[in-house]
N, C-alpha and C positions, 0 to 999 in steps of 0.2 A: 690638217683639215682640208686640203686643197685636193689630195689623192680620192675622199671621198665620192667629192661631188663630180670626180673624171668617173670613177666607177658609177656611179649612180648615171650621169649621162653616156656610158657606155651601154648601160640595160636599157635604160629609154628609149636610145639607138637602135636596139636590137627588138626592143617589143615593135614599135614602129615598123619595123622592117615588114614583122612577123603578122602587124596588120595591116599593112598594105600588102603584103601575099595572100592572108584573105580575103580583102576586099576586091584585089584582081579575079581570086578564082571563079 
């Protein structure tokens, strides 16, 4: 149950990323 919640905060990681690259452009 622990590998979930790394994956799940690994996509979160990644959208985050993905909106802060929009909100710089």
């Amino acid at each position: 149950m622990r590998a979930l919640p790394q994956k799940l905060w690994r996509l979160e990681s990644g959208v985050r990323a993905a909106s802060d690259s929009l909100h710089r452009i």
